[in-house]
VOGU-3710 file (C-alpha; in Angstrom, 3 decimals, decimal comma):
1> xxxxxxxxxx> 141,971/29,075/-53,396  138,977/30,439/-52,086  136,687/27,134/-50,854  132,946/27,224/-50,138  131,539/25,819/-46,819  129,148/23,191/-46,740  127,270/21,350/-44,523  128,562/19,288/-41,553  127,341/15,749/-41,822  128,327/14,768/-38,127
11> xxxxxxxxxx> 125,150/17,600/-36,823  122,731/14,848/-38,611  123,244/12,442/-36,136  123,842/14,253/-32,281  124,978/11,709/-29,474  121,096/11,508/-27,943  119,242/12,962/-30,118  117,303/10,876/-32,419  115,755/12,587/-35,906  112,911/11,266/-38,285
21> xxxxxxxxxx> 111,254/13,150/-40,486  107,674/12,701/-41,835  105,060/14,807/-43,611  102,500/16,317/-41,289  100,677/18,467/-43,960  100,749/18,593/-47,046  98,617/21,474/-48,744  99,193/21,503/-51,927  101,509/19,657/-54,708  105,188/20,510/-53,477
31> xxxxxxxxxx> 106,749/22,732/-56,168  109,698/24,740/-56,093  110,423/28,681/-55,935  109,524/31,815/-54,066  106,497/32,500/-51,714  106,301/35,830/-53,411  105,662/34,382/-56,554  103,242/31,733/-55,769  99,456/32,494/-56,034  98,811/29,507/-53,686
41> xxxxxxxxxx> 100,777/30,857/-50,930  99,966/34,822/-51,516  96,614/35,958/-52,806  95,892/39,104/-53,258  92,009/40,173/-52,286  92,109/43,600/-52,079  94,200/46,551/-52,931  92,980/50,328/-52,186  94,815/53,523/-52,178  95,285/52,861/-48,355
51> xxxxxxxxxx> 94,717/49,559/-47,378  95,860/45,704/-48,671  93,991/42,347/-47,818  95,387/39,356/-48,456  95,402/35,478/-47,924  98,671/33,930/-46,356  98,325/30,024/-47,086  101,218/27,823/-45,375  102,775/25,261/-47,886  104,491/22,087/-47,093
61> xxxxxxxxxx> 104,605/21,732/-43,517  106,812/19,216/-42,285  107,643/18,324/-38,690  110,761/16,362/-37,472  110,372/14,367/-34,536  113,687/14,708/-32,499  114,089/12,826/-28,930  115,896/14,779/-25,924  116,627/12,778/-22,999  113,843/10,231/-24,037
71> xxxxxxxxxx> 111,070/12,849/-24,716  109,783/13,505/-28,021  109,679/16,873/-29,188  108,329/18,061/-32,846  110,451/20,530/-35,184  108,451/22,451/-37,669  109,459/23,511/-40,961  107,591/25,351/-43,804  108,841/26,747/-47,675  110,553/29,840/-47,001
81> xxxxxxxxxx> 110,576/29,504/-43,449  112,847/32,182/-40,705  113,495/31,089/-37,217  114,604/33,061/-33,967  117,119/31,523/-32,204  116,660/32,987/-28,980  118,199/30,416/-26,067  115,551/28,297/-23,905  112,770/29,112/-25,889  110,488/27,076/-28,200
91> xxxxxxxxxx> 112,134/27,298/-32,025  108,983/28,407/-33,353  109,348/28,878/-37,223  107,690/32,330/-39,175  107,424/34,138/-41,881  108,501/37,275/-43,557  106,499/38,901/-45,918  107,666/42,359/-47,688  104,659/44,741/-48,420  105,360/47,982/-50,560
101> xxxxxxxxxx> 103,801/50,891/-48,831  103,306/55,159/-49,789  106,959/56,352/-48,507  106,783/57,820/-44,917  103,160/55,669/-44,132  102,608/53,960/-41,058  101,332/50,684/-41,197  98,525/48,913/-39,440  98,131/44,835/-39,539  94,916/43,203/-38,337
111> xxxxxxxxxx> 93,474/39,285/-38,814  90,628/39,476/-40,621  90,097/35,783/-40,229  91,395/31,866/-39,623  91,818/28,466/-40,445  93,415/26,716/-37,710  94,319/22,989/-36,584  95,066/21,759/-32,941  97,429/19,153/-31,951  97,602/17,641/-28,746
121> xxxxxxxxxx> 100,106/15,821/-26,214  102,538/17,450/-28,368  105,558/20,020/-27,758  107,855/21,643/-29,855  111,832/21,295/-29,596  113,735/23,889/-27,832  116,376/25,931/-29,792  119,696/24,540/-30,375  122,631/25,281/-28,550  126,408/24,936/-29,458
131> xxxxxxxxxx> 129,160/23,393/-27,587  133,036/23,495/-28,512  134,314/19,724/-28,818  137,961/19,455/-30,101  138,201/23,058/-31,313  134,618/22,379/-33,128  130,906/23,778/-32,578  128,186/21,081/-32,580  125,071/21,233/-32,044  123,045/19,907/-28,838
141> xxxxxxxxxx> 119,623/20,614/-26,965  118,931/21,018/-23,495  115,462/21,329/-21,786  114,949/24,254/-19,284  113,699/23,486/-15,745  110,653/25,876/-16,194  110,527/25,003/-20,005  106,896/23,914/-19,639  105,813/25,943/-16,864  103,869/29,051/-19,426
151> xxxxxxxxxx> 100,358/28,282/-19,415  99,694/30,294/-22,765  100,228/29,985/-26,509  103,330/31,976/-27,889  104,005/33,711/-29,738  100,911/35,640/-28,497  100,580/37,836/-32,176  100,343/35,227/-35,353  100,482/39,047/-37,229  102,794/42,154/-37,061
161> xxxxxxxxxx> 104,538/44,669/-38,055  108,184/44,358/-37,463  110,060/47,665/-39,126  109,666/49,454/-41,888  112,477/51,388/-44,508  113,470/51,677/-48,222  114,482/49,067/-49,967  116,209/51,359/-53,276  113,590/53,762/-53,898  110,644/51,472/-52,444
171> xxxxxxxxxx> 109,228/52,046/-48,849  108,266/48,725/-47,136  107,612/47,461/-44,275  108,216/43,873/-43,349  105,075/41,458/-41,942  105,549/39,052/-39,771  103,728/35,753/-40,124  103,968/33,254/-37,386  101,704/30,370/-37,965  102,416/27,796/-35,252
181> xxxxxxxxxx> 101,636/28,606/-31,891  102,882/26,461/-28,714  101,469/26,327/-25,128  104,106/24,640/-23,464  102,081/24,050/-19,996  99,508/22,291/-22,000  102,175/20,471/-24,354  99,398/21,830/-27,622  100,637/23,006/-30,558  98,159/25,236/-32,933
191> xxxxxxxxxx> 98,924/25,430/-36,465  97,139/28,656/-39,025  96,938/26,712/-41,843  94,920/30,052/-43,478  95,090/33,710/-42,414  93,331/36,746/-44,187  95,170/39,925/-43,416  94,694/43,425/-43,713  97,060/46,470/-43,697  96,126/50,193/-43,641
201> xxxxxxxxxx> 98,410/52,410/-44,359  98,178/56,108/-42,845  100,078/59,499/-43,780  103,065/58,966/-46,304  103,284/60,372/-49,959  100,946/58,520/-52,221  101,888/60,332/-55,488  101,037/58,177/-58,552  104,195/57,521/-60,559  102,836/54,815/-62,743
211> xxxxxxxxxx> 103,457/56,517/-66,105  106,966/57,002/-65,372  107,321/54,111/-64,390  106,240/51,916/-67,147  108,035/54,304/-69,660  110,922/53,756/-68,182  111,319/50,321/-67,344  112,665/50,564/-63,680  110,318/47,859/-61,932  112,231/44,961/-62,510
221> xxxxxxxxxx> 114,381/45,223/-59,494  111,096/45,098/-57,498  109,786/41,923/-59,408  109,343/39,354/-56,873  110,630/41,493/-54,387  107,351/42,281/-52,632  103,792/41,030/-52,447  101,679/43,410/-54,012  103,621/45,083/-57,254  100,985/46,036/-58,851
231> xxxxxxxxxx> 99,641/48,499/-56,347  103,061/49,468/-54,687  104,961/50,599/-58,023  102,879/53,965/-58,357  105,046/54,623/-54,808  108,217/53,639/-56,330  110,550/57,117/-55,842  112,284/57,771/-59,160  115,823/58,151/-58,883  118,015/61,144/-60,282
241> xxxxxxxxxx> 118,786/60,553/-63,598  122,496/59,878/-64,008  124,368/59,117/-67,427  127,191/56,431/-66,828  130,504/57,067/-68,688  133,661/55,086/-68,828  136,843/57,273/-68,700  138,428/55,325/-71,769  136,854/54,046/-74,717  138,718/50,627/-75,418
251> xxxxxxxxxx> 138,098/48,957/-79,259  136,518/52,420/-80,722  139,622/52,450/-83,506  142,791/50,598/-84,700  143,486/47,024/-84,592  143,842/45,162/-81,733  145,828/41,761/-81,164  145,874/39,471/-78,257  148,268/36,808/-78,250  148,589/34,497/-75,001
261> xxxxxxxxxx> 151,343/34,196/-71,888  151,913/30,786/-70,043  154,610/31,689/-67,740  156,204/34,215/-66,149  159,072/36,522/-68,050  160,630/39,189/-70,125  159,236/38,384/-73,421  160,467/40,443/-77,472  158,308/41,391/-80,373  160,168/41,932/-82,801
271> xxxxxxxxxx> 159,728/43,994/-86,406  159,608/40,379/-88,359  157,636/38,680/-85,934  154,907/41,160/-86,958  155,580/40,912/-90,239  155,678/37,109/-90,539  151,999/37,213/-88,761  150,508/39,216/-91,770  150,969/42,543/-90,112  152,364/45,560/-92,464
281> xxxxxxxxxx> 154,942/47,072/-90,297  155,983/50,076/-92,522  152,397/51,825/-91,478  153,632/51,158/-87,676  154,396/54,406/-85,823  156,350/53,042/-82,925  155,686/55,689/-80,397  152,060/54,375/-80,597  153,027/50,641/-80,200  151,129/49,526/-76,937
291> xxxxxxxxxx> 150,605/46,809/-74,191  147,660/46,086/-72,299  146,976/43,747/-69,401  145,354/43,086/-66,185  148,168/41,225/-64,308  146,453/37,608/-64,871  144,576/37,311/-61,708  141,148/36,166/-61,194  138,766/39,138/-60,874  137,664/39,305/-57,023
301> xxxxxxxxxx> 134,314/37,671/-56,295  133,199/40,339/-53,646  131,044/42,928/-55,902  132,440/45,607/-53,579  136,384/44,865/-53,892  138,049/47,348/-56,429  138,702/45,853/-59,656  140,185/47,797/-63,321  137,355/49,328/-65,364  139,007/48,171/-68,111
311> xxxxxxxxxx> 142,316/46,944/-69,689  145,497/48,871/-68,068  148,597/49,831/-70,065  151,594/48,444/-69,502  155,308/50,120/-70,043  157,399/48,418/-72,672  160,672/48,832/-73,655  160,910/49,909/-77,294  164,362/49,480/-79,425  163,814/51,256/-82,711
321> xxxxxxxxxx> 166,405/53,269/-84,099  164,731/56,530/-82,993  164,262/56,776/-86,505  160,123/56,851/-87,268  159,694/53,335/-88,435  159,568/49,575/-86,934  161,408/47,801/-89,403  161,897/43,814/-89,113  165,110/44,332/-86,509  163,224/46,648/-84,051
331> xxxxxxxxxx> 161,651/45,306/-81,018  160,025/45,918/-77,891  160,244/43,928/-74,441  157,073/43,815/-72,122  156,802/42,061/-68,772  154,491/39,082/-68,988  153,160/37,226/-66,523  151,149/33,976/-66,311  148,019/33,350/-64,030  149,843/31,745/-61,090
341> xxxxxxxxxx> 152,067/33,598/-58,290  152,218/35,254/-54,846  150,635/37,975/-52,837  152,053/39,205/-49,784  150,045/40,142/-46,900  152,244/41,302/-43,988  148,600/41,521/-41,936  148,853/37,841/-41,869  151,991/36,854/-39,717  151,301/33,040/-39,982
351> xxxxxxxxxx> 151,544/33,387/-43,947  152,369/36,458/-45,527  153,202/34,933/-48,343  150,135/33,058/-50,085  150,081/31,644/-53,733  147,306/31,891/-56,059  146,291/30,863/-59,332  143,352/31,594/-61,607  140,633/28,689/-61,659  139,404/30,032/-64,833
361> xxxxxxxxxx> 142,222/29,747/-66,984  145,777/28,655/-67,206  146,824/31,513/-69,714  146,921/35,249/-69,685  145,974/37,614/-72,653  147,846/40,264/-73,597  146,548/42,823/-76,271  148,706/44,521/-78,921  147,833/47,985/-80,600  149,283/51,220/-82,234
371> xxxxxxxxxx> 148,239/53,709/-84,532  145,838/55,699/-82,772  147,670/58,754/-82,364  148,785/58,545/-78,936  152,244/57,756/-77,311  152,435/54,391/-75,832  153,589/54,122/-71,992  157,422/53,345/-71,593  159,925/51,407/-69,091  161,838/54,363/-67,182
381> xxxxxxxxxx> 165,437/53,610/-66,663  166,838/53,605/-62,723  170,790/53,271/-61,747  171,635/51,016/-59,741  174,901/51,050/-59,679  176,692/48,813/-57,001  177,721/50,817/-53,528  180,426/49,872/-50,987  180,252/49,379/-47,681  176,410/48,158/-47,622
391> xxxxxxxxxx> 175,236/44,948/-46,982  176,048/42,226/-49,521  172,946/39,156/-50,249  174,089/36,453/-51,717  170,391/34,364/-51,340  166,850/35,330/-50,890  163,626/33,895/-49,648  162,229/31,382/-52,288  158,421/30,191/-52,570  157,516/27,310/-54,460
401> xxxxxxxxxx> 154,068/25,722/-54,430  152,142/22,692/-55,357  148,648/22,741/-56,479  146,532/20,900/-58,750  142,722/20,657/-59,538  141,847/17,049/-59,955  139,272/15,961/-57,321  135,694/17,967/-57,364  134,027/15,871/-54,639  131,186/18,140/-54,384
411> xxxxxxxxxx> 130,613/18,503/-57,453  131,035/22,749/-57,522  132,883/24,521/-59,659  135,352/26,200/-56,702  136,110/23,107/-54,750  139,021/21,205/-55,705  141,772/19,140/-54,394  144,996/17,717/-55,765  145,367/13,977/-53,986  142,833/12,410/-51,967
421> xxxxxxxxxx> 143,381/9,620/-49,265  141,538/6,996/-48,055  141,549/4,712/-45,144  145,246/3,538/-45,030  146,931/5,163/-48,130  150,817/6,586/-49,520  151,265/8,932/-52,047  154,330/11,255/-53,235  155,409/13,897/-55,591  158,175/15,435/-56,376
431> xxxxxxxxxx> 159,047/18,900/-55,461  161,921/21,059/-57,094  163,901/23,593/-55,152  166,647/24,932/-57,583  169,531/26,706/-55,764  168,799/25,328/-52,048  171,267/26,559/-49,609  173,356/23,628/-48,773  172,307/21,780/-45,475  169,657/24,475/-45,419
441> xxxxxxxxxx> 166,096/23,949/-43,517  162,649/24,824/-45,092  159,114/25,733/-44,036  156,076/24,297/-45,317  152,429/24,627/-44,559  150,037/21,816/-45,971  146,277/22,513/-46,812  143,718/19,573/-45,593  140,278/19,153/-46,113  137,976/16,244/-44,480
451> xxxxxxxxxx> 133,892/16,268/-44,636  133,934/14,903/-40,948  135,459/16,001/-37,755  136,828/12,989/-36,769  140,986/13,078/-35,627  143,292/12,729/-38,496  146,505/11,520/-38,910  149,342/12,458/-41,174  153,348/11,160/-41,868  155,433/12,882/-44,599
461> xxxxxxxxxx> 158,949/12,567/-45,491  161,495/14,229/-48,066  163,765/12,349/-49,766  163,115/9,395/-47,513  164,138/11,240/-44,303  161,322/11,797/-41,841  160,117/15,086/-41,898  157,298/15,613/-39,068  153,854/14,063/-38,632  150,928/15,491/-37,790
471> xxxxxxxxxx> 147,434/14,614/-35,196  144,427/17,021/-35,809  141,144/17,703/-36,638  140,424/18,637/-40,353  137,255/19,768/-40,380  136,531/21,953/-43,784  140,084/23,375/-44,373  142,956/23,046/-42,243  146,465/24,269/-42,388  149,586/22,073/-41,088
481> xxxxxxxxxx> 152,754/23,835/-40,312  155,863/22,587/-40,580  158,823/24,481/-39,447  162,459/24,402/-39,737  162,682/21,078/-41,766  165,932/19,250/-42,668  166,453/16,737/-45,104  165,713/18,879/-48,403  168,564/18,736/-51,413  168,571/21,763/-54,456
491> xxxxxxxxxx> 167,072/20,550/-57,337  164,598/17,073/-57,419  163,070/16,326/-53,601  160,502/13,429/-53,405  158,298/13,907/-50,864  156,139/10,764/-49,542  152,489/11,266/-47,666  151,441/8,147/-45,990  147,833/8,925/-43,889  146,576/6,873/-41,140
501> xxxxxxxxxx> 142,856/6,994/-41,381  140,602/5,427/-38,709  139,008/2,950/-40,534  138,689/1,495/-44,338  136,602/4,841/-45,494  138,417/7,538/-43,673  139,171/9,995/-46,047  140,868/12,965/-46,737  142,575/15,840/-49,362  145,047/17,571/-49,903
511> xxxxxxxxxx> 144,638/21,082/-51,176  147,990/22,624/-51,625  151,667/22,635/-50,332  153,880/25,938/-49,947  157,546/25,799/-49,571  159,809/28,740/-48,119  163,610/28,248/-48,280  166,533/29,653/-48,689  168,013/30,315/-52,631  171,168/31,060/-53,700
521> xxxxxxxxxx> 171,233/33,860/-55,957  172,340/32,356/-59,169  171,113/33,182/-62,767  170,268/29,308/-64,094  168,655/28,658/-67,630  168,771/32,318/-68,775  166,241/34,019/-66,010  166,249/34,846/-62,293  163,450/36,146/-60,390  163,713/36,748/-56,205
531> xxxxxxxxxx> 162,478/39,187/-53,684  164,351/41,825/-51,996  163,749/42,050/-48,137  161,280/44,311/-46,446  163,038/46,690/-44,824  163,757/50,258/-46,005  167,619/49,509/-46,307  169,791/49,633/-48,856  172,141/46,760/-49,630  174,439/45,842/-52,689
541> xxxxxxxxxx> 173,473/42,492/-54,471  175,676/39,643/-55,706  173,747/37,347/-58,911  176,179/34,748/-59,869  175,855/32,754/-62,869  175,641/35,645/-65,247  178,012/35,279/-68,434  176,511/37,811/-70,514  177,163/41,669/-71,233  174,244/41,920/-72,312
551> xxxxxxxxxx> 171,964/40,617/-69,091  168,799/42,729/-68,393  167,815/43,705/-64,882  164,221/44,521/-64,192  161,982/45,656/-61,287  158,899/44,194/-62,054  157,077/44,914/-58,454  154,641/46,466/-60,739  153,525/44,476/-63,739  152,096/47,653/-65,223
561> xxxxxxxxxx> 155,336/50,004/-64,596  158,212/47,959/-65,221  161,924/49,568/-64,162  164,912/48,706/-65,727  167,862/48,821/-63,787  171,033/50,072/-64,950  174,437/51,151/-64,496  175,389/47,447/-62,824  178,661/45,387/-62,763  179,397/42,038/-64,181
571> xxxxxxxxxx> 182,708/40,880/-62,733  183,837/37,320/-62,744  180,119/35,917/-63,294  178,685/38,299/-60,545  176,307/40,514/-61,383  176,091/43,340/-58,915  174,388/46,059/-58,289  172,938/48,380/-55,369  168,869/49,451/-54,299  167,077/50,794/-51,478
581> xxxxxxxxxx> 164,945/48,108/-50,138  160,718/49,363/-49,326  158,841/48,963/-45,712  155,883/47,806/-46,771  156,207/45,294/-49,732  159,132/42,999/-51,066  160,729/44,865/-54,456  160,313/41,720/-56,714  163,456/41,563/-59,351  164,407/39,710/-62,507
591> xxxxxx> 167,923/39,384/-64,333  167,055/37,941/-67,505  169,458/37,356/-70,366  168,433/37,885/-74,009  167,901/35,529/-76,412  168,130/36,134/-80,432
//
């Protein structure tokens, strides 16, 4: 699961340096939200067709006193506050202000005026610096020899210009504020707690757009984005008009019914089960009948990662008589899958194989229609008739994980953990690995999480043999592996946790576990799924287990084209049967058999 990052507590408290906060200045009432929207911070005085003056007020100063060595030094802070973190030089805090400005104009800044107060016998702390300790960055300051030696304030301009560009179809340029200013030689610190400021702008375009503008609506991207809206929209460059148009209409006719999927599987409409849910099945024209799905995964966060427009069709396998109508016998079999499973990524050689699972649902909708006049997508059919002399697999690679969402200790909606420890503590599950290898070993990889960086300490077992333990820093996220393990039995393993924290409220979680081991190939409780191997070969399988004639073999590598595989050999409960292997993904197979 994808986990947020958070604050480190330990960088609060830094071996020798000392921090206590106070309020220096305090302006106005402390309220919440953006300079640009604040009248108290911005005010507008002036706007021309080439020039702006405005008012720059500095809200809720604070400064932190932080000792170095046994000095006191003074951090300042104000709302919506940047900083340059330059090494060995005086973190001096500023501000960025956005100004709208005629496309193509150069801008000029001068300081009209000042309100300023002084402090004395007072310096302000060097930037931070970062240091690895046990594989970790923390933070720590250190003086320069000549720290104190410039006998001048800096930064020597409280007002410029820093670049200008488009932000969409707005020309800006950005304003720098800096309102504390630090003579180091003369340990003084000078603080603007006013500034009035004026900007001329020269050449650009300065066509008025306003009518267009308002007409059409298009300033609210620029609400709040800049300082002076009202004059800057009239430069606002109206974009080519474009009209957006999805390649397929979904819901414009028919009927369409959703019904949900928990796990993973072949699953059977059939005629009657239509009919029983109040559906007329003699209007049905079956070469209509359709699937649609997204696979069940979470949609990626990233608003740049490819995602569906819309729902995707997936092949079914329609039984019908090939005579025109869906009567109560007829059926159709569709690939469903739930919103848990595996993604391989070869890029990652630690863990190619990584589970997921949907934090936003535990079941996956599927949506049923027909009638619309076009021919529904279909399974295609693929031998696979079994082939001497090739390579014969008898077991596959099997995943398995453990996950579960019970602990939210920071109280967001993406962080959770399944079993959290504290101080000395033991807990256990129980982990099933059907069709082990006999005497086999296994792979595991545990996910940690710990809000400090202290050392951490872990012992697990399986089935009451000792397994491996574990000394490291947790930090955020960590992952433990464990390699070639023995001890593990098919079926029912009980595995036992026991952490070793340094003191009573040492604490720790555990995110997930995943399993690799070896699995017989053996069709138990009706349904088989494994993964072929990832090398371009061909080899003949060997699925024991299978008592039934009528056994269905799928490749369902692709949820939205399904294969079935035919032309296979049951012979003394072994189902065989022959396929070219791919290079760069696992084929991902199912022998099912049917049920009534």
């Amino acid at each position: 699961m994808h986990k947020n990052h958070y604050f480190n507590p330990k960088t609060a408290s830094l071996l020798w340096v000392l921090l206590v906060s106070f309020a220096l200045f305090l302006n106005r009432a402390s309220g919440a939200g953006n300079a640009l929207n604040k009248e108290n911070e911005i005010k507008i005085i002036e706007t021309t067709s080439h020039s702006l003056t405005f008012d720059f007020h500095l809200i809720n100063l604070r400064a932190d006193s932080v000792k170095i060595d046994g000095r006191l030094f003074y951090r300042f802070s104000f709302l919506d506050k940047s900083s340059d973190f330059s090494p060995n030089r005086p973190e001096l805090p500023f501000a960025v202000l956005p100004v709208g400005i005629p496309p193509g104009a150069h801008a000029e800044i001068s300081v009209l005026g000042t309100e300023t107060k002084q402090l004395f016998n007072s310096d302000v702390v060097p930037t931070p610096q970062w240091k690895k300790v046990n594989g970790l960055h923390e933070t720590f300051y250190k003086i320069p020899g000549d720290y104190f030696n410039k006998d001048q304030f800096t930064p020597s301009q409280i007002a410029k210009v820093v670049d200008t560009g488009f932000m969409e179809d707005l020309f800006l340029a950005r304003i720098k504020i800096s309102p504390i200013q630090y003579n180091p030689a003369r340990h003084s610190v000078k603080i603007y707690t006013k500034m009035r400021i004026r900007i001329l702008f020269t050449g650009g375009k300065k066509a008025d757009r306003t009518e267009f503008l308002q007409s059409t609506g298009n300033l609210n991207p620029y609400d709040g984005a800049v300082i002076n809206l009202d004059q800057a929209k009239k430069w606002i460059i109206p974009p080519p008009r474009k009209t957006l148009r999805k390649p397929i209409r979904f819901w414009g006719s028919g009927v369409w019914y959703k019904f949900p999927v928990y796990k993973n599987g072949i699953y059977k409409i059939t005629g009657k089960f239509l009919k029983d849910n109040g559906i007329n099945i003699s209007t049905i024209d079956p070469k209509t009948l359709k699937i649609y799905n997204n696979g069940g995964k979470a949609l990626p966060r990233g608003l740049n990662a490819p995602r569906p427009d819309s729902l995707l069709e997936n092949a079914i396998y329609l039984v019908d008589g090939n005579d025109g109508h869906f009567d109560e016998n007829d059926y159709f079999l569709f690939y469903g899958r739930s919103v848990t499973g595996w993604n391989y990524k070869p890029e990652d050689t630690d863990r190619p194989w990584q589970h997921y699972l949907n934090p936003y649902t535990k079941k996956d909708i599927y949506w049923l229609t027909f009638n619309d006049g076009e021919t529904g997508k279909r399974m295609q059919t693929v031998s696979a008739a079994p082939e001497s002399g090739l390579p014969e697999l008898t077991q596959f690679k099997e995943h398995v994980f453990w996950e579960e969402e019970i602990y939210n200790p920071l109280h967001s909606g993406m962080i959770w953990f399944g079993m959290n420890f504290l101080g000395q503590d033991e807990k256990s599950l129980t982990v099933l690995l059907p069709d082990l290898v006999s005497g086999s070993e296994i792979n595991a990889i545990f996910q940690m999480y710990s809000f400090t960086s202290e050392k951490q300490h872990i012992n697990w077992s399986l089935n009451s043999n000792s397994a491996s333990s574990k000394a490291f820093y947790a930090y955020r996220l960590k992952d433990l592996y464990f390699k070639n393990i023995l001890g593990a039995k098919s079926g029912e393993n009980e595995l036992a946790i026991k952490y070793e924290g340094k003191n009573p409220t040492s604490q720790l979680y555990l995110d997930w576990i995943e399993f690799e081991y070896p699995r017989r190939l053996n069709l138990k409780n009706g349904a088989l799924f494994f993964n072929t191997p990832v090398d371009g070969r061909r080899y003949r399988w060997a699925v024991s287990g299978v008592t039934e004639s009528s056994t269905l073999l799928f490749d369902v590598t692709d949820f939205r084209s399904v294969r079935l595989l035919s032309d296979w050999t049951l012979s003394q409960k072994n189902l065989q049967f022959s396929l070219a292997t791919r290079y760069d993904k696992p084929l991902r197979l199912m022998a099912v058999e049917p049920k009534a």
